[in-house]
N, CA and C of each residue as an Amber inpcrd file, in Angstrom:
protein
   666
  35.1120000 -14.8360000 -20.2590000  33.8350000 -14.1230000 -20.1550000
  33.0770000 -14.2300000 -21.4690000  31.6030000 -14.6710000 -21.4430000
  30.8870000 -14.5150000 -22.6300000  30.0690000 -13.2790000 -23.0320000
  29.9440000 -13.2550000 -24.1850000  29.3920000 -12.0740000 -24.6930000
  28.0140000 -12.3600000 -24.9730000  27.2430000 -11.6960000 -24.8690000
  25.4740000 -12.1250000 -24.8080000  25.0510000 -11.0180000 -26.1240000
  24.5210000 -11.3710000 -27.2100000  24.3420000 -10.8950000 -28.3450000
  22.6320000 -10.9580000 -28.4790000  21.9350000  -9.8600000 -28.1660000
  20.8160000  -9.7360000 -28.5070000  20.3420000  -8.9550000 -30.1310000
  19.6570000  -9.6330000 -31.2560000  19.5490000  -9.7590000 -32.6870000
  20.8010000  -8.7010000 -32.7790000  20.7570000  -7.9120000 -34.1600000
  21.8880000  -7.2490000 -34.4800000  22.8300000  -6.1380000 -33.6560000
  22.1030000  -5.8650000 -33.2790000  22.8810000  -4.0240000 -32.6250000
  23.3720000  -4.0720000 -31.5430000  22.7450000  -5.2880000 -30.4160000
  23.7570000  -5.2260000 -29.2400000  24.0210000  -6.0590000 -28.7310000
  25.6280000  -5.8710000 -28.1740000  26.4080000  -6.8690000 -27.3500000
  26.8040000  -6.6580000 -26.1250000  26.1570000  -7.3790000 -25.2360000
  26.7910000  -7.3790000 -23.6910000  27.7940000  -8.0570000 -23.1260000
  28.5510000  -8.4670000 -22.6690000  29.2380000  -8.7170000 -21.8230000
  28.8650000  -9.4890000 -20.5730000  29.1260000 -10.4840000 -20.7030000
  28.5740000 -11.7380000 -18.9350000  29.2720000 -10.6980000 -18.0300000
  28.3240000 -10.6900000 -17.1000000  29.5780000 -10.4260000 -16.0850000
  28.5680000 -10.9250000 -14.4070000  27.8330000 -11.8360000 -14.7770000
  27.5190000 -12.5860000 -13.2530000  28.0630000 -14.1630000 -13.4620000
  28.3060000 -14.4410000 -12.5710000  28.5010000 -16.2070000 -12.4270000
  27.1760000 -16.9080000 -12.4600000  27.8840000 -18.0210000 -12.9060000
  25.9780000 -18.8970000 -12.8220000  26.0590000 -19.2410000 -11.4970000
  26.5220000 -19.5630000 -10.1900000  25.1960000 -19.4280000  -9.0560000
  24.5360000 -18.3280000  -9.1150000  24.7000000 -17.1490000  -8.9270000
  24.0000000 -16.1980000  -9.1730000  23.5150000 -15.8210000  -9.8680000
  23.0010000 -16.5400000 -10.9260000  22.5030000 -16.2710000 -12.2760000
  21.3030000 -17.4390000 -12.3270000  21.2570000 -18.6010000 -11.7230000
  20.5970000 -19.0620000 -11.1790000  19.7390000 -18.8380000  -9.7680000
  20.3000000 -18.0890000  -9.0680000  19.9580000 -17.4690000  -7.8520000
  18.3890000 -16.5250000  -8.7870000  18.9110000 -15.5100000  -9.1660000
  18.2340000 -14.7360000  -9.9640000  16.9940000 -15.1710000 -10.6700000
  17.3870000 -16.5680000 -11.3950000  15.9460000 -16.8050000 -12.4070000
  15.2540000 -17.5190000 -11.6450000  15.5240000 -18.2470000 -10.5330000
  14.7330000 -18.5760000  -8.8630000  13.9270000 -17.6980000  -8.3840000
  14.6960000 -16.6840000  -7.6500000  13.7380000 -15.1720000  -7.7710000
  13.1050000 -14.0650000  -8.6060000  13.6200000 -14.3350000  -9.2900000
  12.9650000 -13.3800000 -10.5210000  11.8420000 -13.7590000 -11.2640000
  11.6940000 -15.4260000 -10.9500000  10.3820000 -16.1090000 -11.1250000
   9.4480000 -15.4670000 -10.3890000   9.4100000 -15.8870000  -8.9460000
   8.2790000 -16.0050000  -8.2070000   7.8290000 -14.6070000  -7.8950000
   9.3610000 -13.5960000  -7.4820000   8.6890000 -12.2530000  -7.5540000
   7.8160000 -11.1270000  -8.6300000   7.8470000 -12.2300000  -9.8500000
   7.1950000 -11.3750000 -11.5230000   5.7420000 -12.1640000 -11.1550000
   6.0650000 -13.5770000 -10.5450000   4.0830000 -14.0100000 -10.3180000
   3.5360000 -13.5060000  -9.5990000   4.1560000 -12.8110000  -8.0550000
   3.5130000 -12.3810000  -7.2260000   3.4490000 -10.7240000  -7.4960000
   3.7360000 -10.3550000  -8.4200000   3.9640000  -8.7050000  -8.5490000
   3.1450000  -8.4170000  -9.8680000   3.1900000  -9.1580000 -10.5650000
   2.3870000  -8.5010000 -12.0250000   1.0530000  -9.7870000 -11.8400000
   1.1800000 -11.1560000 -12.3210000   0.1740000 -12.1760000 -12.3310000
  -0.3110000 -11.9170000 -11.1220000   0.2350000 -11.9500000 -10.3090000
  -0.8720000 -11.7520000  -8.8160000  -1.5840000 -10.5070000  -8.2780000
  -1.1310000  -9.3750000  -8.9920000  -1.5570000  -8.3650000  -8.9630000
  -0.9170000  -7.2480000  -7.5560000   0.0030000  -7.8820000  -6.7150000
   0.2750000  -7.0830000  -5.5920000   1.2260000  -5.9540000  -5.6720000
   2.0410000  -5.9230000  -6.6680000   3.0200000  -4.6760000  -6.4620000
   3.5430000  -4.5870000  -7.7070000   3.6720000  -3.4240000  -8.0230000
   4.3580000  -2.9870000  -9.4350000   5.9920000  -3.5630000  -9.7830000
   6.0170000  -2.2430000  -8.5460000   8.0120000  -2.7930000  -7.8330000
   8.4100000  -4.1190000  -7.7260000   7.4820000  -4.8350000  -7.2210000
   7.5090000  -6.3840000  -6.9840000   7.8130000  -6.8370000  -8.6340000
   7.0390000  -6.8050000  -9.4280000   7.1470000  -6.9200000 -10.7000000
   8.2350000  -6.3820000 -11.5200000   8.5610000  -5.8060000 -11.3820000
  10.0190000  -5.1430000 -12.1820000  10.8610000  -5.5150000 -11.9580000
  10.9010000  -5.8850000 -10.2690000  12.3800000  -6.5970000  -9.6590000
  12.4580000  -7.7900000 -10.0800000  11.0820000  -8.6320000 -10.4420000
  11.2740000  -9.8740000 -10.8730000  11.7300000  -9.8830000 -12.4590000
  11.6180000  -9.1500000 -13.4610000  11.4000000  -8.7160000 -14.5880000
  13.0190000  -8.6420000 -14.8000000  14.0420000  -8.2500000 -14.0490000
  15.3420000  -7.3310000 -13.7440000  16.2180000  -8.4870000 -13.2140000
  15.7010000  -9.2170000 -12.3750000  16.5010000 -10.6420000 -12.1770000
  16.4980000 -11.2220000 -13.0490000  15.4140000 -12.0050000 -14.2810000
  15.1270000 -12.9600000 -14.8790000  16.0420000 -12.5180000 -15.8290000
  16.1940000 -11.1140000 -16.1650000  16.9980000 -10.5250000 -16.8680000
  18.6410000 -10.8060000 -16.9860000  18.9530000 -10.4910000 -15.8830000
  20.2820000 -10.8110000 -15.5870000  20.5090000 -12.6270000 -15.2630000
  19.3560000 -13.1210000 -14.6720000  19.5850000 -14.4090000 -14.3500000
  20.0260000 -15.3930000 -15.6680000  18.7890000 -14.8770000 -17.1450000
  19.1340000 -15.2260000 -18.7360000  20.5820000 -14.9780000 -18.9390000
  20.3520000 -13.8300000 -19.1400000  21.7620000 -13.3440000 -20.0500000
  22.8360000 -13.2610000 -19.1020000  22.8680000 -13.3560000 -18.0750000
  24.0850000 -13.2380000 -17.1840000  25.1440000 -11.6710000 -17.3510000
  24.1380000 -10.8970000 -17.3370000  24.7840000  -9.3210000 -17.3730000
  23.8360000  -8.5000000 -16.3660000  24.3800000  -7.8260000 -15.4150000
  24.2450000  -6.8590000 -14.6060000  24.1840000  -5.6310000 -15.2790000
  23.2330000  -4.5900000 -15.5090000  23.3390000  -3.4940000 -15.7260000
  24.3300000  -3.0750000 -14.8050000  24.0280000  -3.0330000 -13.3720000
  24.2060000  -2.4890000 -12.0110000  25.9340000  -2.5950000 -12.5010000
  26.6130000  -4.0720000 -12.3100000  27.9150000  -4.1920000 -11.9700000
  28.4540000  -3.3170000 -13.0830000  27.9890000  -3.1580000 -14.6380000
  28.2310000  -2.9910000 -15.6150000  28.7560000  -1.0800000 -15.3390000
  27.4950000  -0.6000000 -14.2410000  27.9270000   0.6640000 -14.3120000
  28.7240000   1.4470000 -13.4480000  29.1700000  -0.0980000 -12.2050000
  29.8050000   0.3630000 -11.6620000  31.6240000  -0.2980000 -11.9520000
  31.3640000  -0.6640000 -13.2150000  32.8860000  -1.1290000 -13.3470000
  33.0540000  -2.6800000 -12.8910000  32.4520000  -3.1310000 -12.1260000
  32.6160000  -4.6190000 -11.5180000  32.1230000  -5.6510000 -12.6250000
  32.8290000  -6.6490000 -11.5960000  32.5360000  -7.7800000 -12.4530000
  32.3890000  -8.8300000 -11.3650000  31.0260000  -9.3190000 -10.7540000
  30.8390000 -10.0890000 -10.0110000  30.9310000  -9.4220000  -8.7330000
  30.0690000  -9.0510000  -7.8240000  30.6180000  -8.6740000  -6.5620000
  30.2740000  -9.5150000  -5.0190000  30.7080000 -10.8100000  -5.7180000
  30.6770000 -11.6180000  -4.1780000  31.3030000 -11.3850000  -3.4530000
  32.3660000 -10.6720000  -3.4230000  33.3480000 -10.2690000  -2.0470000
  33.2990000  -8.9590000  -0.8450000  32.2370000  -8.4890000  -1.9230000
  31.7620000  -7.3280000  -1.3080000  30.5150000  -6.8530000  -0.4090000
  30.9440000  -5.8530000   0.9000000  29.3380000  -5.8160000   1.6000000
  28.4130000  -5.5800000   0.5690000  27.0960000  -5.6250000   1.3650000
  25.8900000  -5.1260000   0.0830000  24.8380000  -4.2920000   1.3310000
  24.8550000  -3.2140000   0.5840000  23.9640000  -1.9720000   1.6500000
  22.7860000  -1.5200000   1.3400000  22.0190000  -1.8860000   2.0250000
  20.6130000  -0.8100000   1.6890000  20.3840000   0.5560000   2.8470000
  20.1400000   1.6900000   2.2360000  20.1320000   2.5420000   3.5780000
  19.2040000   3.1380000   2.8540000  17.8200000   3.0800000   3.7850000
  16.7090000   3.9970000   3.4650000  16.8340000   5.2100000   4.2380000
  16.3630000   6.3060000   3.8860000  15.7540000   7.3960000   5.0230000
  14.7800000   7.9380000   4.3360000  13.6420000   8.3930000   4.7900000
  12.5160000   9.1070000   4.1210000  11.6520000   9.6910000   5.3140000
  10.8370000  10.4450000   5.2800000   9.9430000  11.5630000   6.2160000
   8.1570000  10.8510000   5.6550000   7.6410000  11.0760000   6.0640000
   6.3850000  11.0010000   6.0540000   5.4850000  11.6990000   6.7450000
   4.4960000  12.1670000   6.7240000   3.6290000  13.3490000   7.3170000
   2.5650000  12.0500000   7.3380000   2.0820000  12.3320000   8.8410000
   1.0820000  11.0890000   8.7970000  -0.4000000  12.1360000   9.6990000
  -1.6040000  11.3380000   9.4160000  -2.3650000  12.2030000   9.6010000
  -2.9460000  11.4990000  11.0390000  -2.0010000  11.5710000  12.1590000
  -2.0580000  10.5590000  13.4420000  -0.8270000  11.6610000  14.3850000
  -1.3030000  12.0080000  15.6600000  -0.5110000  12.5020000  16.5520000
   0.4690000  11.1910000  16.8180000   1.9190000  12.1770000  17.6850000
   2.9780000  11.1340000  17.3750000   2.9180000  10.1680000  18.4540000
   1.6960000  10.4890000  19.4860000   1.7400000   9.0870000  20.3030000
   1.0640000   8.3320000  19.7880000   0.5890000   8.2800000  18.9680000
  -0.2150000   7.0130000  18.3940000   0.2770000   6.4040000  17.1410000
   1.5920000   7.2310000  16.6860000   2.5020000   6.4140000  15.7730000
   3.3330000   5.6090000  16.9440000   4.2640000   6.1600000  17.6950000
   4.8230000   6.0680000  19.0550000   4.4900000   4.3180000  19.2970000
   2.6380000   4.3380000  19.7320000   2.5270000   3.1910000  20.3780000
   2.3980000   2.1080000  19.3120000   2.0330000   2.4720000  17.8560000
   1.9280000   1.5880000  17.1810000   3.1750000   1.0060000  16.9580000
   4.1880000   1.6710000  16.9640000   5.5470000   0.7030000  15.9210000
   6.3180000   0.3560000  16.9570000   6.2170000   1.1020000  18.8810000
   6.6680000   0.1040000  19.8120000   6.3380000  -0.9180000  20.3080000
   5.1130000  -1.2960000  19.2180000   4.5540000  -3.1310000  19.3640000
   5.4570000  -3.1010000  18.2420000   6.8320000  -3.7260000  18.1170000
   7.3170000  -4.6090000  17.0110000   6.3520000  -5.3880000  16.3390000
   5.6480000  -6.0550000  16.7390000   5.3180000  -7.2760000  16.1450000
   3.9480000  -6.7100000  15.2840000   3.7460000  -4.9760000  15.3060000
   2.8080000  -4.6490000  14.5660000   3.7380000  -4.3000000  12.9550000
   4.9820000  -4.5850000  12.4720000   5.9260000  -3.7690000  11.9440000
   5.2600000  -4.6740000  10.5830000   5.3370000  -6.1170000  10.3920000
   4.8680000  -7.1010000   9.3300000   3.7560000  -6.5820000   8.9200000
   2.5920000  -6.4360000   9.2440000   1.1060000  -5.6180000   9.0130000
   1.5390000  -4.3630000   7.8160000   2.5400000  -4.0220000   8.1090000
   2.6550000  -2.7980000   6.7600000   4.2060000  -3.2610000   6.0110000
   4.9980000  -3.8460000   6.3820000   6.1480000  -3.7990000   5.7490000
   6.1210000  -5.5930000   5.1330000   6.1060000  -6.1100000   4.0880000
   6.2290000  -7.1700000   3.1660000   6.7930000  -7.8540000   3.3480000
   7.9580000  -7.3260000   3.4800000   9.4090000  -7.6580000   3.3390000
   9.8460000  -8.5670000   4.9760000   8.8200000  -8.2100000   6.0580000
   9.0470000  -8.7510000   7.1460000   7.8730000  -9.8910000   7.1090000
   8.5310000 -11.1210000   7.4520000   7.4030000 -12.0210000   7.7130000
   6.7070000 -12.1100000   9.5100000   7.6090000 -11.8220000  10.0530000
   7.0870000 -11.7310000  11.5210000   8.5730000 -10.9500000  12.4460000
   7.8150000 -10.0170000  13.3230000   8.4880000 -10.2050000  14.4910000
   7.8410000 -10.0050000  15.5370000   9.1970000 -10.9920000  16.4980000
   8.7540000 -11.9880000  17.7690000   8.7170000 -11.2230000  19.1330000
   8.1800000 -10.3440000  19.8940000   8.6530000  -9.7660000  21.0600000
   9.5280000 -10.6830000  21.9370000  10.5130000 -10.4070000  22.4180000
  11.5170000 -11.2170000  23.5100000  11.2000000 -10.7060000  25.2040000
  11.4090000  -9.5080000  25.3230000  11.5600000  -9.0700000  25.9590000
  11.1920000  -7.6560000  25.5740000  11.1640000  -6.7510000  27.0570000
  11.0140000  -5.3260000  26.7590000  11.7630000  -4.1510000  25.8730000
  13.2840000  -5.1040000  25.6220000  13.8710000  -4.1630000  24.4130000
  14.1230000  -5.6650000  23.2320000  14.4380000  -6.3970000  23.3980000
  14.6830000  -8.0940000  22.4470000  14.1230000  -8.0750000  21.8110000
  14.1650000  -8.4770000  20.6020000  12.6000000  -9.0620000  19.5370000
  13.8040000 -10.0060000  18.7710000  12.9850000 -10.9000000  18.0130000
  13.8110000 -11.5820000  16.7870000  12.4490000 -11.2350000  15.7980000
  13.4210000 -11.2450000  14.8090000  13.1790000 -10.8440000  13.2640000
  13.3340000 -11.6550000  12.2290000  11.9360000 -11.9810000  11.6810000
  12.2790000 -12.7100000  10.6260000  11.8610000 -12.1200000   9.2270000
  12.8350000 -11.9170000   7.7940000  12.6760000 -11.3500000   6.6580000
  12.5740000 -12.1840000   5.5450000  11.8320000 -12.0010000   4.9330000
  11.3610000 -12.8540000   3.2050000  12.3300000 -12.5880000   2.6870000
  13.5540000 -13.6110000   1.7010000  14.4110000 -13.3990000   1.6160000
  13.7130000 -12.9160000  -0.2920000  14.2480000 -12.1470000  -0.7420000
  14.1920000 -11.4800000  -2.0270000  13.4290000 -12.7820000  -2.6950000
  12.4250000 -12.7810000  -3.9400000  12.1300000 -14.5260000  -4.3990000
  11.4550000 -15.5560000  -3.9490000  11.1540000 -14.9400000  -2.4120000
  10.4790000 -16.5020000  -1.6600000  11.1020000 -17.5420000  -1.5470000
  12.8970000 -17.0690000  -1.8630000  13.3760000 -18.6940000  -1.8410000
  14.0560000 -18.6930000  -0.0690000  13.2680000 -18.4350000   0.7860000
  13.9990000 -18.9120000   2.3030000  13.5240000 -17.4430000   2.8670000
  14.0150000 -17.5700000   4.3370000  13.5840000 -16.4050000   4.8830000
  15.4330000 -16.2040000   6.2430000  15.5620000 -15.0580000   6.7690000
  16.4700000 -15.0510000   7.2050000  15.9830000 -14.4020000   8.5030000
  16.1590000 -14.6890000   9.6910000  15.9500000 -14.1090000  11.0230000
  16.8990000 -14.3100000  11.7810000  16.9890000 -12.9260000  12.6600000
  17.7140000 -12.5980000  13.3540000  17.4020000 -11.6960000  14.6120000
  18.6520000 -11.5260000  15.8020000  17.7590000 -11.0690000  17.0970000
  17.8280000  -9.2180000  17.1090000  17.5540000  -8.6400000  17.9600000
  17.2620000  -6.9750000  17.8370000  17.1210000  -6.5910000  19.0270000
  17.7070000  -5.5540000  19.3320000  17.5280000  -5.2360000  20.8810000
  17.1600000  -3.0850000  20.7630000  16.7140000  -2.8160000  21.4630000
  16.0710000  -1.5470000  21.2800000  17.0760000  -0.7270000  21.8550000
  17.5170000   0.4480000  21.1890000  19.1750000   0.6290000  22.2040000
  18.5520000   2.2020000  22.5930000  17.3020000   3.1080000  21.5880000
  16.8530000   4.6050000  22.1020000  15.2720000   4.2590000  22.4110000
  14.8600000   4.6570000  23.3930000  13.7250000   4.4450000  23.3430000
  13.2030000   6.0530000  24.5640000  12.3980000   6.8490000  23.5700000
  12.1300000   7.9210000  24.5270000  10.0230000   8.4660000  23.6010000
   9.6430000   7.6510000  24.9150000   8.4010000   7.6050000  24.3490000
   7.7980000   9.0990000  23.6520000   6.8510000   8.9050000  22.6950000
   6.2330000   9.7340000  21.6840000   7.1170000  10.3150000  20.8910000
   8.4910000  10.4830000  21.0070000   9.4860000  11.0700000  19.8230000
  10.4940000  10.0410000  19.5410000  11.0990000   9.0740000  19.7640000
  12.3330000   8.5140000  19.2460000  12.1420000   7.2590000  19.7910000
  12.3050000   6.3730000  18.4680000  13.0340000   4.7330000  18.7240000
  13.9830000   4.1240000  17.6890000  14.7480000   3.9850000  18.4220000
  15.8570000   3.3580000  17.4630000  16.4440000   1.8720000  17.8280000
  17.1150000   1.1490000  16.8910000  17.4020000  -0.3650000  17.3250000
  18.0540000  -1.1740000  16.5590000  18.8360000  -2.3330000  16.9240000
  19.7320000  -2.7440000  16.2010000  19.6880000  -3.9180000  16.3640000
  20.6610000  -4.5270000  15.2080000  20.7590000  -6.2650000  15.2020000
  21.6600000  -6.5970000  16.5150000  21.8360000  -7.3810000  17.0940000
  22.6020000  -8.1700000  17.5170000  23.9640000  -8.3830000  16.8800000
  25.1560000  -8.5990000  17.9910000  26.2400000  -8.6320000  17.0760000
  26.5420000  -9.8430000  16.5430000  25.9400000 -11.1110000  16.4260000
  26.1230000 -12.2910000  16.4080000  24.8240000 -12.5670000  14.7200000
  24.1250000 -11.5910000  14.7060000  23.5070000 -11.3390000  13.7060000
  23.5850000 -12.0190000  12.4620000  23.2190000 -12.7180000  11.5000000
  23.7080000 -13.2480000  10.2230000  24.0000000 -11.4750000   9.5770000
  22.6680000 -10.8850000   9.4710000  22.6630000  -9.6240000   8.9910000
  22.5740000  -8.5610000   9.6820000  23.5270000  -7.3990000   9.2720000
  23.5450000  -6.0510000  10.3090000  22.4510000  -5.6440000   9.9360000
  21.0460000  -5.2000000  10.7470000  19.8340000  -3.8420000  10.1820000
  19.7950000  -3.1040000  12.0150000  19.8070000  -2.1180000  11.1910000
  19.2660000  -1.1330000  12.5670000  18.5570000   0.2170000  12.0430000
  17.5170000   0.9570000  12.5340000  17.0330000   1.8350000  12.3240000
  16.7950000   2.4080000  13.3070000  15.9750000   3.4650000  12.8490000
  15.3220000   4.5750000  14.1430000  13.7380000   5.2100000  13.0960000
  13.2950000   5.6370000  14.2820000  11.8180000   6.4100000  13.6100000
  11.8860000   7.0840000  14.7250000  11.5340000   9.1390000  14.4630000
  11.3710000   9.8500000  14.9630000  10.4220000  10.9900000  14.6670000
   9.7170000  11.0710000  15.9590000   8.2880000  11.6790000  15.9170000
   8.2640000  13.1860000  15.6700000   7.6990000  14.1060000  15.1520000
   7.6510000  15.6250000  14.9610000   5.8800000  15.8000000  15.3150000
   5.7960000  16.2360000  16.5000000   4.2380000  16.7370000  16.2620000
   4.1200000  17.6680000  15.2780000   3.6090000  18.1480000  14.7850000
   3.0830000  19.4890000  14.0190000   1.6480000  19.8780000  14.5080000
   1.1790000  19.1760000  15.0650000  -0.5940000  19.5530000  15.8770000
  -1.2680000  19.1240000  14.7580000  -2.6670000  19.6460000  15.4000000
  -3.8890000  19.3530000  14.3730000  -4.0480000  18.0820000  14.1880000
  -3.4880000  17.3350000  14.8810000  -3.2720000  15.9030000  14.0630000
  -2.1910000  15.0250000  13.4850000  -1.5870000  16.0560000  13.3040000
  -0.6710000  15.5450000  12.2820000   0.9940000  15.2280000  12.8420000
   1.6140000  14.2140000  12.3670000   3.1720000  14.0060000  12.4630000
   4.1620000  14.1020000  11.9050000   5.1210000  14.2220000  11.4470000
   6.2170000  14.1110000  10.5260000   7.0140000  12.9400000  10.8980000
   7.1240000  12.0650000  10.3860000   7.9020000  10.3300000  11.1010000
   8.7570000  10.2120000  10.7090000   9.7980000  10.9910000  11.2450000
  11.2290000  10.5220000  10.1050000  11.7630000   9.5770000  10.3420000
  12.0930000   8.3790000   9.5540000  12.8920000   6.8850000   9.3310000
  13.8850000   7.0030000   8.5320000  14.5600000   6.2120000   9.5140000
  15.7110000   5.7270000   8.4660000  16.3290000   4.0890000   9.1430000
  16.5680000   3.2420000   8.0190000  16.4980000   1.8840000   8.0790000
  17.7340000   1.2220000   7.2320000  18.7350000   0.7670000   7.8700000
  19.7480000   0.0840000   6.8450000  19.5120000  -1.4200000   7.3250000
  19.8020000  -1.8860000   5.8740000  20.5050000  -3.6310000   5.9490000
  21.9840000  -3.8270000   5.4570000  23.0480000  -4.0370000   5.8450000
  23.8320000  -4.4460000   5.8470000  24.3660000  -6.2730000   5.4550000
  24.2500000  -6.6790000   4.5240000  24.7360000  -8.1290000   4.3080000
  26.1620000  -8.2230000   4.0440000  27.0360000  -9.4500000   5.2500000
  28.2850000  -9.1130000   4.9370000  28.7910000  -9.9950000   3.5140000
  30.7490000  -9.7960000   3.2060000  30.7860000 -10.7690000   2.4870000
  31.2740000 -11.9380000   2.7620000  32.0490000 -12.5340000   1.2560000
  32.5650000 -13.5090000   2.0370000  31.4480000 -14.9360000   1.5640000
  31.5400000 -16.1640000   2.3180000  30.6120000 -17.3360000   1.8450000
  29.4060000 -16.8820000   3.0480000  29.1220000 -16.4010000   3.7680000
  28.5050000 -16.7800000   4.4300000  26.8610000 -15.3660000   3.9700000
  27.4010000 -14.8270000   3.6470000  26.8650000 -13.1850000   2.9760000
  26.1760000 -13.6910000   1.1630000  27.2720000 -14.6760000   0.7720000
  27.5060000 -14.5280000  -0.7490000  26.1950000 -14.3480000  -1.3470000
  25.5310000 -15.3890000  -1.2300000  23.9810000 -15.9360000  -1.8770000
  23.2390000 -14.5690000  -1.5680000  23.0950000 -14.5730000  -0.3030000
  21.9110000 -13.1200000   0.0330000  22.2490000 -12.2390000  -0.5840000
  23.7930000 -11.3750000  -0.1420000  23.8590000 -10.4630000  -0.3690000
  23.9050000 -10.3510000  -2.4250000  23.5460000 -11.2010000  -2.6480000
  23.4380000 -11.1530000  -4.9530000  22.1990000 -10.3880000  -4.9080000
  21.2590000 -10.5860000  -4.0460000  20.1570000 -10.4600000  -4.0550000
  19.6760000  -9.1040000  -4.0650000  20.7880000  -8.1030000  -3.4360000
  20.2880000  -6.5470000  -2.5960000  21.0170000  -5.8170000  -3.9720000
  20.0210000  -5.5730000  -4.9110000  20.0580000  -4.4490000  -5.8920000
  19.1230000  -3.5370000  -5.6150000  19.3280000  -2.5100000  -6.7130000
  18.0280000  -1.5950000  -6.7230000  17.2320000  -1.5030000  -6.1720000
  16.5110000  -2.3350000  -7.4600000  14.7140000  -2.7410000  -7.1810000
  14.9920000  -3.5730000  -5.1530000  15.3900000  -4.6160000  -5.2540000
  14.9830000  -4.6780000  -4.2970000  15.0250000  -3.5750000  -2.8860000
  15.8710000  -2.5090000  -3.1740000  15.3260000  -1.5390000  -2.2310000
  14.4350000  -0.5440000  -2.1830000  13.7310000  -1.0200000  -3.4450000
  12.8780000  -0.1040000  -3.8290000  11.3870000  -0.6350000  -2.8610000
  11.9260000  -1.9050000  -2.8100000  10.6430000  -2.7580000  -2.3260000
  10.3360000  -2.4590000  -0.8920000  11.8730000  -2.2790000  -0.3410000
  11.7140000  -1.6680000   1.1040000  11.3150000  -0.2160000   1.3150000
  11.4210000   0.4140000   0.3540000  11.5220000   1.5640000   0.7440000
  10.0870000   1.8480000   0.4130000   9.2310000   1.4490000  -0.3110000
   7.6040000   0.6550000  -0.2680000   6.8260000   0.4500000   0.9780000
   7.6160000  -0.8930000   1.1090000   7.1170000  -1.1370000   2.7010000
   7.0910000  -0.1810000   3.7400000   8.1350000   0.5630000   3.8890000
   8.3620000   1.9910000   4.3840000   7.1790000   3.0260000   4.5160000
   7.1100000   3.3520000   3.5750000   6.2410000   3.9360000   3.0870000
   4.3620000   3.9210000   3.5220000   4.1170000   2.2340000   3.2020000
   2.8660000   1.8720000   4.0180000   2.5370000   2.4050000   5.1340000
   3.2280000   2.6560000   5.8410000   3.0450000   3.0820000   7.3570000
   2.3230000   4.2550000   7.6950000   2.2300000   5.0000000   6.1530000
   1.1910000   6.4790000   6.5890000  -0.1210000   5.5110000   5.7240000
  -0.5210000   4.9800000   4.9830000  -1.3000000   4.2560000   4.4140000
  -1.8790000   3.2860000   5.3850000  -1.6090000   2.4280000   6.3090000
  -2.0490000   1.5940000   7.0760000  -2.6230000   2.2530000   7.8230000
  -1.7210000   3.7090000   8.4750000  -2.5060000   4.5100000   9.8110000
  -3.5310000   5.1420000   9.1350000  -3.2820000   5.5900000   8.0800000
  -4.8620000   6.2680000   8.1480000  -6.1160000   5.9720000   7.4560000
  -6.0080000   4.5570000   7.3270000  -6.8450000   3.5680000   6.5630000
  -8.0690000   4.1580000   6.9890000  -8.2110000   3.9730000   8.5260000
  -8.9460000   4.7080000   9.1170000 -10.0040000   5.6510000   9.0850000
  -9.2800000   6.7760000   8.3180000  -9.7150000   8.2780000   8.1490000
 -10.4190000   8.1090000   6.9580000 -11.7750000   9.1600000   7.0790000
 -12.3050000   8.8910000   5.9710000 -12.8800000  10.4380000   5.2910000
């Protein structure tokens, strides 16, 4: 293991491999042009800022604080949940996000999805970096119009994601949308590459995209 010596006072410790350290200064490129030089997202910018970081010096804060050293063998989890108060009754959140294919329009992180069928869709996601994209199929397993939808990958899936969004009228207008959204990347070779990718920041990015969804609806309102 090498030691990474920045001027006098501190010494780190390698603790990523160079594919993944290359993986990193790949993405950590394009997401610092499209987040700070391009002007679209802060988060976007930091995450790129945080790879290039680790991609250089080949040190993980992250693994560093959790004791590891390299974690290709391991799942990699993102699990959002968050509430939102949206200024839209809940059938008209309801009908918006049971068009899947309206989900890309506010979330980044999705480049498209495909309706299949009345519960089916395939899904396709920007993989962290712009370096590839990963899609996969989804089938709708709760569906109880104006309060609850929930849905999951396929078991044949490269990647496990399933969520739910659930409606709260409060009147006047208004909704409470509670979400919650995991990605699951397994390990192993087939997981390895992606799952380097699912730190922090990058769930910070989802949990962003997330977020849009009271911002898009009430673009509207004035």
């Amino acid at each position: 293991m090498k030691n990474i010596k920045f001027g006098n006072t501190s010494l780190l410790k390698a603790n990523v491999g160079e594919e993944e350290r290359i993986i990193s200064v790949i993405a950590g490129s394009f997401m610092l042009y499209k987040g700070i030089l391009k002007r679209r997202s802060l988060i976007e910018g930091l995450a790129g800022t945080y790879l290039l970081f680790r991609g250089i010096s080949g040190y993980c804060p992250g693994y560093e604080a959790l004791g590891k050293n390299n974690l290709a063998e391991e799942n990699h989890h993102i699990s959002l949940k968050t509430t939102l108060t949206i200024q839209k009754s809940a059938k008209e959140i309801y009908e918006f996000w049971r068009k899947l294919e309206n989900l890309p329009l506010f979330m980044g992180h999705l480049e498209s999805v495909k309706v299949l069928d009345d519960i089916h869709s395939e899904w396709k996601a920007k993989l962290p970096g712009g370096i590839g994209n990963l899609t996969w199929k989804s089938e709708i397993v709760k569906d109880i119009p104006n309060h609850h939808i929930g849905w999951h990958s396929l078991a044949d899936a490269p990647i496990e994601n399933k969520g739910n969004i659930k409606f709260i009228d409060l009147g006047n207008g208004q909704t409470d949308a509670h979400i919650a959204i995991s990605y699951i990347v397994p390990g192993g070779i087939v997981g390895k590459s992606i799952g380097k990718l699912f730190h922090p920041l990058f769930e910070e990015i989802v949990k962003e995209d997330i977020e849009n969804l009271k911002f898009f609806l009430e673009a509207d309102i004035k």
